[in-house]
N, C-alpha and C positions, 0 to 999 in steps of 0.2 A: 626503483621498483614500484610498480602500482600497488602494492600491498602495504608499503613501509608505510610507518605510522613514527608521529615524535619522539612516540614512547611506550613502552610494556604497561598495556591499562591494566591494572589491580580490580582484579573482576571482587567485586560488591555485591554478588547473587548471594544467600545464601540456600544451601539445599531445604528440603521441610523436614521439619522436624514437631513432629505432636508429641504436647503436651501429657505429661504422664494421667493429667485428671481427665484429659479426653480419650485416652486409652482406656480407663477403667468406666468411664461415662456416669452420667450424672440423671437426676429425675427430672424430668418436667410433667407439665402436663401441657396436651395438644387440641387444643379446640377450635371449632369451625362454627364462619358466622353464620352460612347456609343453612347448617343444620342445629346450629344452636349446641353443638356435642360437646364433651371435654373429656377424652382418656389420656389416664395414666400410661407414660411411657418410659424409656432409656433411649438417649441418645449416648453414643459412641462412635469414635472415628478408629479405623484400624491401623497399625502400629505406622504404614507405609504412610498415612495419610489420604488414602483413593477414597472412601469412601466414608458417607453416614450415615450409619446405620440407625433406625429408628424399631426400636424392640416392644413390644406392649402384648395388646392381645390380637396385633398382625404384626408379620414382618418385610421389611421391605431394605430395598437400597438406593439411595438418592444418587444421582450423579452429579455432578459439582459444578456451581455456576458463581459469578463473582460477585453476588452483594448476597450483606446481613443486613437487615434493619430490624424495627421494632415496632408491629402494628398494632391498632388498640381498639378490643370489643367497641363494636355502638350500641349493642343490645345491652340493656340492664340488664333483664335476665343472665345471660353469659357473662357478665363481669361478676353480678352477685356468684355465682356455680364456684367462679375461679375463685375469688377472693375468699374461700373458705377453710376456714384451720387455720395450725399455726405456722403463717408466714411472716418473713421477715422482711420490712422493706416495704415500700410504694407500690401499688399493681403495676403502674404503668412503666416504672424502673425494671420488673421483672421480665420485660415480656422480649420475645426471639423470635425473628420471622425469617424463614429462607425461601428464599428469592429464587426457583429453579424452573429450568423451562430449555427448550429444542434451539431457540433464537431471540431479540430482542420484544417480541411483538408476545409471543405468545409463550407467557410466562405465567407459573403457577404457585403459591404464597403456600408456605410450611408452617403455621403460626403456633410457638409454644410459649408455656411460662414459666420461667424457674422460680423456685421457691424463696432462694435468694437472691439481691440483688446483686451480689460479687461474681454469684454463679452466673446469671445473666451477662452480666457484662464482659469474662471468663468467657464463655463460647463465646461471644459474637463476634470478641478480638482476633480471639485463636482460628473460628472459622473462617474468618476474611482473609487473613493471611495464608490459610493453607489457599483457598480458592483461589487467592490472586499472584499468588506465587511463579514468575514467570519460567524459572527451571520446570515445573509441574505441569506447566503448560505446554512445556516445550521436549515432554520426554523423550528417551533414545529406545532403541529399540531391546533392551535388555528390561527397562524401566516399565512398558508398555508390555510385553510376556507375563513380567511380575503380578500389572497391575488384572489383567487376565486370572489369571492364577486366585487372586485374590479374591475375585467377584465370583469364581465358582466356590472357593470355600466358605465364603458368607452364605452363598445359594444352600451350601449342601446345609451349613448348621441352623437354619431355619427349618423348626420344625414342622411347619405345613407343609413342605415341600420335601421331609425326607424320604417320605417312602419312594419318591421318584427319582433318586440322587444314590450315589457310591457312600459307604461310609466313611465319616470323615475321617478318621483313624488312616484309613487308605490312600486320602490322598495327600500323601507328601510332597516336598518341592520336587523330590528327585522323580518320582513317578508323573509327576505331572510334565516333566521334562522331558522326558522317554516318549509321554505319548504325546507331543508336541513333534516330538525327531520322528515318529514314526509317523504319525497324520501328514505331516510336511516333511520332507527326505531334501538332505540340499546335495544333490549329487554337485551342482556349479561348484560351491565350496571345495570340494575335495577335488575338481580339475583345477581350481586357481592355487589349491596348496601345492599339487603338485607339478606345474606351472613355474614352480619358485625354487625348483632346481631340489627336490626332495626324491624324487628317481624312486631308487627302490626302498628308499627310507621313512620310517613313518613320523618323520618330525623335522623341524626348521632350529635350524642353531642360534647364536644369540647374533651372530655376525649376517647370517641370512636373514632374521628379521630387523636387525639394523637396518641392514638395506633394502627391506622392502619396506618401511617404515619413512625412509628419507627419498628413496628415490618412488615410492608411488601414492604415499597419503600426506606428507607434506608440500604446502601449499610454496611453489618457489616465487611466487609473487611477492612472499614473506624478507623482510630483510637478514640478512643471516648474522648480520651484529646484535642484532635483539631480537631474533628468532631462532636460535640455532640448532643447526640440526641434530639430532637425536645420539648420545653415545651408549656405544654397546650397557657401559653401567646404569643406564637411566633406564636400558631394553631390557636387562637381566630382572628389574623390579616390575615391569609390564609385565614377564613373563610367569614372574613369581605369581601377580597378583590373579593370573585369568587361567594359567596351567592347574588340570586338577588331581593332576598325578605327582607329588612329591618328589617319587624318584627320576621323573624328566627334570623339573627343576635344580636337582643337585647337579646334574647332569650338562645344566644347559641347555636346554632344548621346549622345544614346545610342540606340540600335538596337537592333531587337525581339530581336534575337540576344543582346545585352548584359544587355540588363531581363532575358532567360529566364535569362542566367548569373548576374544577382545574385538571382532568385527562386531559385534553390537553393544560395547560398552557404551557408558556416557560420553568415554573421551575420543570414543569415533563418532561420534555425531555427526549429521551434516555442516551443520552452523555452528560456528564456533561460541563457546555463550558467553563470550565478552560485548558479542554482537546483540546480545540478547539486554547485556546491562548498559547501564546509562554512557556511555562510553563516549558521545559524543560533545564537545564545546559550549556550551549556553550559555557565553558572556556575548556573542554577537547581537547588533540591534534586531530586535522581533521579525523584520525586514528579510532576513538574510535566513529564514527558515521553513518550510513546508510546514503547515500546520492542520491537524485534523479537524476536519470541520462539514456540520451536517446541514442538511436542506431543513426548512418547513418540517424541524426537529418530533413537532408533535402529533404528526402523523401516524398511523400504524396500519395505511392502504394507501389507497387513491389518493390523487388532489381533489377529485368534485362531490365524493361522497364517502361516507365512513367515519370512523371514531376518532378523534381525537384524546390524548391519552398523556397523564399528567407522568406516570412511568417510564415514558419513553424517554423524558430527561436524563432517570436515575438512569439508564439503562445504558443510554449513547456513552454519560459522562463516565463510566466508569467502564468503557469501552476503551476510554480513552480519547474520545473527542473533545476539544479544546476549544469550539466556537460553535453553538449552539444556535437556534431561530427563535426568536419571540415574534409572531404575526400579534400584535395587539389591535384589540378596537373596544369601542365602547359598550360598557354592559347595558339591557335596556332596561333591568329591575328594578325594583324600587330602592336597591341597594345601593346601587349606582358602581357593582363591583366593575372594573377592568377586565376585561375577557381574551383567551389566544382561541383563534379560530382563523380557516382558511376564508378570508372575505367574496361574497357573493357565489358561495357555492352548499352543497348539504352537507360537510364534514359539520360535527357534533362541536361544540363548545366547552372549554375548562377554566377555572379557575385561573388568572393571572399570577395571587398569592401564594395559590398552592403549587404554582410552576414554581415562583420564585423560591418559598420551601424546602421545593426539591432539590433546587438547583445546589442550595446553601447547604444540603444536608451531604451531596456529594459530587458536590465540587472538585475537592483536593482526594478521594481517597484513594485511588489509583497514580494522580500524578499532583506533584506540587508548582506545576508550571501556571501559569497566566491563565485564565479563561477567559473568552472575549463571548459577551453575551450579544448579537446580531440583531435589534431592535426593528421590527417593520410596523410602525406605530402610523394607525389609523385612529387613533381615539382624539376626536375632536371636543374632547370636554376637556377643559380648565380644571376642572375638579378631579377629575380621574387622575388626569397625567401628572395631578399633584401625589395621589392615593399611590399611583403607581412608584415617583422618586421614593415616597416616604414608605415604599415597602423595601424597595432597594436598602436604603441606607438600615431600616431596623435589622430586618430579617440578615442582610450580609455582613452589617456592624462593620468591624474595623478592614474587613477582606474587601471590601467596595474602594477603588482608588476614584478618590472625588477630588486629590490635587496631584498638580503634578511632580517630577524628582526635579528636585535642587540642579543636578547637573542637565535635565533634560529639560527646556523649557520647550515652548513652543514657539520656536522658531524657525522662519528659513536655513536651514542646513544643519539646522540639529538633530543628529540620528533619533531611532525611537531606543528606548530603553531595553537591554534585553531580558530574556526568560531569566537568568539567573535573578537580576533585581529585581523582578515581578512577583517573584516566588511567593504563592497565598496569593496573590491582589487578583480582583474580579474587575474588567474593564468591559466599557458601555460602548456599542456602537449604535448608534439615533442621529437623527439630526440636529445639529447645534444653531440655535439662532442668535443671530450676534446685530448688537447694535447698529442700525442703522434706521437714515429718514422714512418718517410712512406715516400715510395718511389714513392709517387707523390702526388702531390698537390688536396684541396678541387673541383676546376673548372676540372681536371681530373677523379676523382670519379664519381663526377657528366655526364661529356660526356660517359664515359664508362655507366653510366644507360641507358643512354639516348638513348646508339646504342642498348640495349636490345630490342629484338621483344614481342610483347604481348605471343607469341606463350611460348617464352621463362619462362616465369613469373606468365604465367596467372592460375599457382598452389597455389600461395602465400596466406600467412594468411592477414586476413583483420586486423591485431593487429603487421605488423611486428616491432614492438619494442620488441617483443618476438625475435626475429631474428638477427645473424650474417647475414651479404652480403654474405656468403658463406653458407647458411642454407634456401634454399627455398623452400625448395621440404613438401608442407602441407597437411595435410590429406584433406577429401572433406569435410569434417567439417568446416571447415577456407576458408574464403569468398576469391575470384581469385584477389584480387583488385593489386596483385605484391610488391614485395619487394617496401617496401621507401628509397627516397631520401637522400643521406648523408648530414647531417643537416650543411647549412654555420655558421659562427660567428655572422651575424647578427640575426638569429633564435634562434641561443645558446644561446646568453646573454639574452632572453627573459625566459628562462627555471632555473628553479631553486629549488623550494620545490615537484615537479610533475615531476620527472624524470624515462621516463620508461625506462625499461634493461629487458633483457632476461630472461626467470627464471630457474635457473639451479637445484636448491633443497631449502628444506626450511632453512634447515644446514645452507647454506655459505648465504641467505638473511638474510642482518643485517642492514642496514644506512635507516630508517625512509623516508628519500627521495626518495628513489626508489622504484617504483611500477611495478608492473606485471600486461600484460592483459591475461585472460584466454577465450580461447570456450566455450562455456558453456559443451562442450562432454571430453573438458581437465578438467574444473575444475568439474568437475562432477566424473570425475576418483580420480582426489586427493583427494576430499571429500568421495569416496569410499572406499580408500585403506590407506589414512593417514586423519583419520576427525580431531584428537585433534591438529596436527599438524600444518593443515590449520587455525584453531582458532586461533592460538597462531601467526601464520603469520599476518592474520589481527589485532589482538591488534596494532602492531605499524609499519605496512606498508598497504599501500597502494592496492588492485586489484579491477581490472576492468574484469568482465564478459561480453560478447557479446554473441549474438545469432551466430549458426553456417550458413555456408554461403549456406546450401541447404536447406533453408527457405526463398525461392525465393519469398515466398506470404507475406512477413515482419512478420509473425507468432509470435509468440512470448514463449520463453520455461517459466516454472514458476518459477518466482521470490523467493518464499519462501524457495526453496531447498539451495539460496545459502545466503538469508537472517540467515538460523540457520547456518552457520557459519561460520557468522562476515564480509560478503562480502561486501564493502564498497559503489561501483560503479554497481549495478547492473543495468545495460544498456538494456533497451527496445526500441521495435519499438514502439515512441508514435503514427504513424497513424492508429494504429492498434489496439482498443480498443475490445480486448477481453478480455475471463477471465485473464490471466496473468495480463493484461494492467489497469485492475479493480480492481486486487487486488493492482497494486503499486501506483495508484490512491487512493485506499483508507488509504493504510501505510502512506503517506505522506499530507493528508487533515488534518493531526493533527501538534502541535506544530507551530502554528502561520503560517501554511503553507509554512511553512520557506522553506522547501526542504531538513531541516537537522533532523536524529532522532537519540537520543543518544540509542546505546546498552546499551543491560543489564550490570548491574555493574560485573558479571563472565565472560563476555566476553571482559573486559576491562582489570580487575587486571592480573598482574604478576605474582600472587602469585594462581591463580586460574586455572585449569585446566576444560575444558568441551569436551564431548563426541556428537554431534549433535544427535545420534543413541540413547542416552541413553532413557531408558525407566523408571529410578528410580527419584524420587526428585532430584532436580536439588542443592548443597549447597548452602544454603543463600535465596533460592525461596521457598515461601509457594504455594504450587500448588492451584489449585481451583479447586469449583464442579458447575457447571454451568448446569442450568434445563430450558429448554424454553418450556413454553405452548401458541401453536398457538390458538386466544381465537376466534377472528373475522377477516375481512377485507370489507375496504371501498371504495367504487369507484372503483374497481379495474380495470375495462373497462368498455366501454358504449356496446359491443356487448351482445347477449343473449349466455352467453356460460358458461361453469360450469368451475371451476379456481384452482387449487392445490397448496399447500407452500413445497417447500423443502430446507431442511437446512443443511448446509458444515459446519466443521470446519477447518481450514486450519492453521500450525504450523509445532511444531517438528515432526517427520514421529511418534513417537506414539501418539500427538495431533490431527494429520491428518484423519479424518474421510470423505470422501465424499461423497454425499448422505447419511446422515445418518440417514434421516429423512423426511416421505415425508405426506403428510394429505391425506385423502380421495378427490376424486374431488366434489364440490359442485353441484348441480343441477340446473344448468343452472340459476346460481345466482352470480352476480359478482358485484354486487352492495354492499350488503350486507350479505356479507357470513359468518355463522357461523360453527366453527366445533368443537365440544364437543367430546375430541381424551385426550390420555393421553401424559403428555410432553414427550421430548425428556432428557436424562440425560448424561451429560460427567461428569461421574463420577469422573477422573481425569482427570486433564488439568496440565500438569505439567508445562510447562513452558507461563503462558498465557500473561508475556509481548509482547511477540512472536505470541501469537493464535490469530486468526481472527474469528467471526463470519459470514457465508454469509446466509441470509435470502431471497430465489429466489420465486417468484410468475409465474404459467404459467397458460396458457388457456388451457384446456383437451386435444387438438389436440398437446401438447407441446411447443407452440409460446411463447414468452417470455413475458411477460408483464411487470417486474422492480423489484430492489432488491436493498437490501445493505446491505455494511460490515463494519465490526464492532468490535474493538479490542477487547477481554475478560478482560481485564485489565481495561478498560474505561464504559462499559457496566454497566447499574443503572440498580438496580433487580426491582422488583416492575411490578403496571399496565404501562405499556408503550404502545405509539404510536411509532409508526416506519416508517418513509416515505419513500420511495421508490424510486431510481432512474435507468432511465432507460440505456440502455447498455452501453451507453458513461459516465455516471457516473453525468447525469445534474439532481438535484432533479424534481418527477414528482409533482403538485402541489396540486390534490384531492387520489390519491392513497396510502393509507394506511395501515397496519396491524398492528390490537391490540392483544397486547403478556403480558402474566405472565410469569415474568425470575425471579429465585432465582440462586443466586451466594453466594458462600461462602470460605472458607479457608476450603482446603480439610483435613478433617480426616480420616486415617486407620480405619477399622474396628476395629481392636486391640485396639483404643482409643476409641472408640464409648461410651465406660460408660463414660469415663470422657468430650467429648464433652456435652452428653447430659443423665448427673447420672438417672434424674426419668425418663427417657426413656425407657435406658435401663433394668432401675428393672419393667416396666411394663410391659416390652418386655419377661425377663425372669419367671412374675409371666406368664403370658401366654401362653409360653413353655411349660412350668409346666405342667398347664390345658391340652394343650392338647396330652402331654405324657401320663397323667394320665390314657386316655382316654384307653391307648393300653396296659398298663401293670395292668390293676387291674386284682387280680385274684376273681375266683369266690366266692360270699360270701361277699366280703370287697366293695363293690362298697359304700355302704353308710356311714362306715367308711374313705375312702379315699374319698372319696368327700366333707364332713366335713371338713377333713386337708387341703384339696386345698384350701378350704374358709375360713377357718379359721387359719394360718399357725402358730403355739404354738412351735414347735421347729425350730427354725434359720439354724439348719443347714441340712434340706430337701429340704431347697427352696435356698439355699444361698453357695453350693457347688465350684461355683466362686472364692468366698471370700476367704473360707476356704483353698482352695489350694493356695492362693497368702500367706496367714500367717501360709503356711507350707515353704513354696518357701523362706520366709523371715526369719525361722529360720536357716536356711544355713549358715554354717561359711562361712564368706567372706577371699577371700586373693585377695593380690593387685597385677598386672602385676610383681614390682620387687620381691614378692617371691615366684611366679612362677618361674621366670629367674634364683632362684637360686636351684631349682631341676634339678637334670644331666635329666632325663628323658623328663621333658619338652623342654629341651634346645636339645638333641638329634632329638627329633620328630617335633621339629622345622627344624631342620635343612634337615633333610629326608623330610619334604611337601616341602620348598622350592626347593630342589634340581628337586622332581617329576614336581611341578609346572610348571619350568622356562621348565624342560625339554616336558613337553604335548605343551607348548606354541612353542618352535621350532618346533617341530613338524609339528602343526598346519600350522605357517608360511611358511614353506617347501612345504606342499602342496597348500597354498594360493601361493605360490610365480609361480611353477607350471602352474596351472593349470590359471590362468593370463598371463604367455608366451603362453601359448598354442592359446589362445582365441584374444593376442595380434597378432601374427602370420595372423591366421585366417580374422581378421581386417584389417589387412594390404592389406591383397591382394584382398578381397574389396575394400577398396580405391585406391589401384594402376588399378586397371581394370576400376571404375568408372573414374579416372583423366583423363586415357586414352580416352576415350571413350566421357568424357565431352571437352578433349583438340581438338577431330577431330570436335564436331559440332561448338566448340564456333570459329575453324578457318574457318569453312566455312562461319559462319556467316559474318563473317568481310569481306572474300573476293567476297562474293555476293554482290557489293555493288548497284548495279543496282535492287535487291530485287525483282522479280518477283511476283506476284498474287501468285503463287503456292508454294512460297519458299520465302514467306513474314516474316517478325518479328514472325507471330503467328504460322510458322510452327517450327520457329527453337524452339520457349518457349515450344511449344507441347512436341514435341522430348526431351528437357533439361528434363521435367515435368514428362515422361514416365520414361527418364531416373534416376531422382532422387526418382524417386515411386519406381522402380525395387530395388535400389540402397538400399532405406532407408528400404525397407522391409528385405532384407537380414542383414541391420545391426539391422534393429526390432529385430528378431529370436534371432541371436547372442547374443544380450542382454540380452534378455530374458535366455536366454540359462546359458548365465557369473552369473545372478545376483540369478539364482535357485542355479547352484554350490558352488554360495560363501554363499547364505544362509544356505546352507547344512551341507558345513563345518563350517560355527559360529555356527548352532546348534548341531553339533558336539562336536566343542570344548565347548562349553557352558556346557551341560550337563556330558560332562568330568569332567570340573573343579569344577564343584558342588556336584560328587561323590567321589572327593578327598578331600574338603575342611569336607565332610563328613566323611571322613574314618580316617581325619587328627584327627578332632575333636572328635570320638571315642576313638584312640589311644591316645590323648593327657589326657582324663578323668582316661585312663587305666594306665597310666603312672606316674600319681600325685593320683594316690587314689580316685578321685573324681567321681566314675561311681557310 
């Protein structure tokens, strides 16, 4: 079964649960550094945990986002205001700041003070936990009503707002329930109850939801030794629990009201939330896992202009990103501090220390896996890149691994260590210099960069660990940021199992420890030209993918092209949540949100070879057939506008369907829209550990209104709720869409009788009938019609059969005496010889017609570099910047020139990838006229035609 698992995982979620002293709420006080203010308030969280509510002399309610910290007045003034009365405790021990905001960029600081420090320390634990709590995150749609429910009665019990509100007295759960059923009517409901064999009965027995329990919301992917199916006594307490009539209960039975309240429990969810906990292996080497990991982390816009932003750390990591960006270079102050900033461009400048800070203050609180810090070290001072090691090692203390494990040394063939024993350690990727002859010293290397002019450099790959000091010259794919800094001893000793090197071929990469970064337009070529090769690279080393460097707008390329194969580090811009950014949001919201996901077991073994291209079953992977029926949707918007679903699949490139599925638009109904359409089918999904679901929602005009994705692998068939979130990926709270999904282990047609025997023999008395219809001659119609109905000879209707137990009288011979006919063994040897020779061939012209287009590429890029090297030097020496020749004329100019630029290497692509389709269908159907002509001759050869 593609579902079965070793073993029944022990789900470790636990539900939220607040604290009785956050129920009753506590005093603080709330002060702003802007305004220099400080009021008395109450915070309080409500019993369910949705919300904080903050009470004083306004009222308001927060919505929940995942960090607490604690920030601290700079004005004397505002410290002296706080610090007054009797308090107990340190100021700076008391202080609470919430962290809330729409996305990671634009985020807004809640800053109070408790009086105590227990009490301080009391919320900030209790608040992190409800916020990060991944069930909360992941509510059902019974949980998502409630939480509704909730935000109108805090609305109503504030009393700025009552005059405009119902009295609170009035609105109870049940009345609020009523006017939910009446706003939104689910007529679908009551045709699917009665659907399920209820006729003129107004309820389902315990034996009828038995079976509709087993035969349409259990998953048969599932193994049935450790999954089993549903007994009526396990239905009777379902029934108990969601029926709200007592005397159907005694009775037995359940009410269309009941069925509607177990179709949106928790335990109909879409996703199962085992899928949601830690669930998955972390004893494999680091190697053998997808790892979340962000671009030029400190970004919060563009690459060539905008803020650079020391929050963006806290923000990704507790996002759950696991391999973050340091762009370092040298401070020019009198300081001499260390600085991250995007090199030769106008993004803003930060603090080195105060990244490092961040990184140390939340590192682990989301996940306790490895973090691997991405070093892109330009600082050719001696003295920095000392300041730099010695902030490492104080600020991370004992979480910096600066030796390596006992059983992992660094050696050829020594796997890397995995997540589980990393667990807490913070690991360095920079470049490591190691011993060898030279005729001059570290502090010389270093001057000699440092006399380099921008002008000189500013071709460079933004990954140069790919690079020799004598290899600078980058295509415009590869970000201008300049060759790095020859790494001191104090940086080395901090490098050890994350060691990047250059990548010269897959051939001579062999030591585990060494990784590669690739463009995404380089590894996009190796994945072209060499895919199985690339897989087998990643089993037991390390790469790192990055966007290419004429993606000025932090764009993002798609993740999943280098997820099939095996790319460990695929690096995004997180400020930039588009669809890319959505999909690696949703890859990684599973497995305890660790930030780690183990591959498939074929892209792990040695012993396993994979094709990312392949379009046949994958060995060892049962494929699946996945069927979505869009049924309804709720809430979808408050505007009057008619609303459309359409559905992606996103996976291996024959997985990959986009758009493949779209509804009619509804008539100006978005409240509660139904659409009675036929599903959608992927008939095959061949590799659906890897497949995504995306289910998108728009308004008619095409505006987005929310969606979500959804692994095939994890996906529960059945009636499902599915809630929606909007484009940053934050669930919405009333918006919904009700789906029938049937998922199953994919059968051949060629198996089809034996999937499903009386199917298929009804299928073919059928056939039958309606042959019958076109061959009867004249005269016999009432004669042959009789036989169709009444079929007395077996073998008119059963011609199937009868040639399988002709096929089975066949002598059998075994492969060895085959091998001992000269004939066999000759025509063996004649297909192989033709084989290998169509395959050079082939290669010949593939290798071709790739210089050709490589040529062509090049002088592209050498005309763009030029052309991008005259404006970025003017930019620098304009420094005075005039109105007419401001930052936003040069970005015009780059933006004209990287459109002109990237359109001509559009075409070209376009151009390479019809070629090289051409000739793999070329050679393709070659090889499958020889393997045919082999096979001919081999029959003629042994007697066997």
């Amino acid at each position: 079964m593609a579902g079965a698992q070793p073993g029944v995982h022990a789900l470790q979620l636990k539900p939220v649960r607040v604290s009785e002293s956050l129920k009753r709420g506590s005093r603080f006080m709330k002060w702003d550094e802007d305004s220099s203010t400080v009021t008395p308030v109450t915070l309080r969280v409500d019993p369910q945990g949705y919300f904080l509510g903050v009470t004083g002399l306004f009222c308001c309610v927060l919505w929940r986002r995942g960090f607490i910290t604690a920030l601290f007045p700079q004005e004397a003034k505002l410290r002296e205001l706080l610090d007054v009365g009797n308090l107990v405790g340190r100021i700076e021990n008391r202080m609470l700041t919430v962290v809330t905001g729409p996305d990671m960029v634009n985020i807004q600081y809640l800053n109070f003070m408790a009086f105590q420090e227990d009490v301080a320390k009391e919320w900030a634990h209790e608040l992190f936990s409800l916020a990060s709590n991944l069930l909360a995150q992941n509510m059902g749609r019974e949980s998502c009503l409630e939480k509704a429910a909730t935000h109108n009665l805090i609305v109503c019990s504030c009393s700025s707002l009552q005059n405009d509100s119902i009295p609170l007295e009035d609105l109870t759960p049940d009345v609020y329930k009523s006017f939910i059923n009446n706003l939104c009517p689910r007529s679908e409901i009551n045709q699917i109850f009665a659907d399920l064999g209820v006729k003129s009965r107004n309820y389902l027995t315990v034996d009828q939801m038995t079976e509709f329990i087993n035969n349409k919301q259990r998953d048969p992917r599932l193994n049935e030794i450790l999954y089993p199916p549903l007994k009526p006594e396990q239905t009777q307490l379902l029934m108990e629990k969601y029926e709200p009539n007592p005397a159907m209960i005694q009775k037995g039975q359940i009410s269309v009201e009941g069925f509607a309240r177990y179709l949106i429990s928790e335990e109909n969810s879409v996703i199962p939330p085992e899928k949601l906990d830690l669930s998955e292996d972390m004893t494999f080497p680091l190697s053998q896992y997808f790892i979340n990991s962000s671009h030029n982390t400190y970004l919060t816009a563009g690459q060539l202009a905008g803020s650079s932003s020391v929050e963006m750390y806290r923000q990704t990591l507790l996002s759950g990103c696991r391999c973050v960006e340091l762009d370092c270079w040298k401070g020019r102050t009198a300081e001499e501090e260390p600085v991250i900033t995007h090199g030769f461009t106008m993004t803003s400048e930060i603090s080195f220390k105060e990244v490092i800070e961040a990184i140390a203050e939340c590192a682990f609180k989301t996940s306790p896996f490895p973090i691997i810090l991405s070093f892109e070290n330009h600082v050719d001072s001696p003295k920095q890149q000392a300041k730099m090691a010695e902030y490492c090692r104080s600020i991370f203390g004992d979480a910096l691994l600066t030796e390596t494990l006992e059983k992992y040394p660094l050696e050829s063939g020594v796997p890397l260590p995995s997540p589980q024993e990393l667990i807490g350690k913070i690991l360095i990727k920079n470049k490591k210099s190691h011993p060898k002859p030279s005729d001059g010293s570290t502090k010389k290397k270093l001057s000699e960069q440092a006399s380099n002019t921008p002008a000189e450099v500013e071709a460079e790959d933004d990954e140069d660990e790919e690079d020799d000091d004598d290899d600078c010259k980058k295509s415009m794919d590869e970000d201008t940021a300049g060759c790095e800094a020859f790494a001191t001893e104090e940086m080395s000793t901090l490098v050890n199992y994350i060691q990047p090197t250059k990548f010269h071929s897959f051939e001579i990469s062999k030591s585990d420890y060494q990784m590669s970064s690739f463009v995404e337009t380089k590894a996009l070529e190796h994945l072209t030209k060499t895919p199985v090769e690339f897989v087998e690279y990643n089993k037991f080393q390390l790469s790192r993918i990055y966007p290419k460097g004429t993606r000025v707008d932090s764009s993002n390329y798609m993740p999943q092209v280098f997820w099939n194969a095996g790319c460990q580090l695929v690096a995004l811009n997180f400020q930039t949540i588009d669809l890319s950014m959505q999909l690696n949001l949703g890859m990684y919201e599973y497995n305890g949100k660790s930030g780690y996901r183990l591959k498939p077991e074929f892209m792990r073994r040695p012993d396993k070879h994979f094709d990312p291209f392949t379009e046949s079953t994958v060995d060892g992977i049962v494929a699946n057939t996945l069927s979505v029926k869009i049924i309804s949707g709720q809430f979808l918007t408050d505007k009057k506008v008619g609303v459309y679903v359409e559905i992606d699949m996103f996976g291996l490139p024959v997985d990959t369907r986009r758009k493949a599925f779209k509804t009619k638009t509804s008539q100006s109904n978005a409240i509660n829209p139904v659409w009675d359409e036929e599903p959608i089918v992927f008939k095959k999904v061949v590799l659906p550990t890897l497949a995504s679901l995306r289910i998108a929602v728009y308004e008619e005009g095409g505006k987005f209104i929310g969606h979500r994705i959804i692994p095939v692998s994890a996906i529960r068939p059945g009636y499902r709720y599915i809630g929606l979130r909007n484009e940053k990926n934050q669930a919405l709270t009333l918006p919904a869409i009700f789906v029938y999904i049937e998922v199953k282990d994919y059968v051949p047609d060629t198996f089809a009788a034996l999937s499903n025997p009386i199917r298929y023999v009804n299928l073919m008395e059928q056939r039958s009938k309606q042959l019958a219809a076109l061959t009867l001659e004249e005269g016999e119609e009432e004669k042959d019609t009789k036989e169709v109905q009444t079929p007395a000879d077996p073998q008119t209707n059963f011609t199937v059969l009868e040639a399988c137990v002709s096929a089975s009288e066949m002598e059998a011979q075994t492969v060895e005496e085959l091998k001992q006919q000269k004939g066999f063994v000759r025509e063996q040897r004649r297909h192989y010889k033709e084989m290998k020779d169509l395959v050079k061939k082939h290669h010949k012209k593939t290798t071709e017609m790739i210089k050709e287009h490589t040529a062509k590429y090049n002088e592209i890029q050498h005309d763009y570099l030029r052309k991008r090297a005259v404006l970025l030097k003017s930019a620098k020496r304009d420094g005075k910047r005039s109105p007419e020749h401001g930052p936003s004329f040069f970005e015009q100019e780059l933006a004209n020139l990287d459109q002109d630029s990237g359109q001509k290497l559009s075409e070209l692509k376009e151009q390479q990838q019809q070629q090289l389709l051409n000739l793999r269908q070329e050679q393709y159907y070659s090889e499958k006229y020889l393997k045919k002509e082999h096979i001919k001759q081999v029959r003629l050869e042994t007697g066997r035609y």
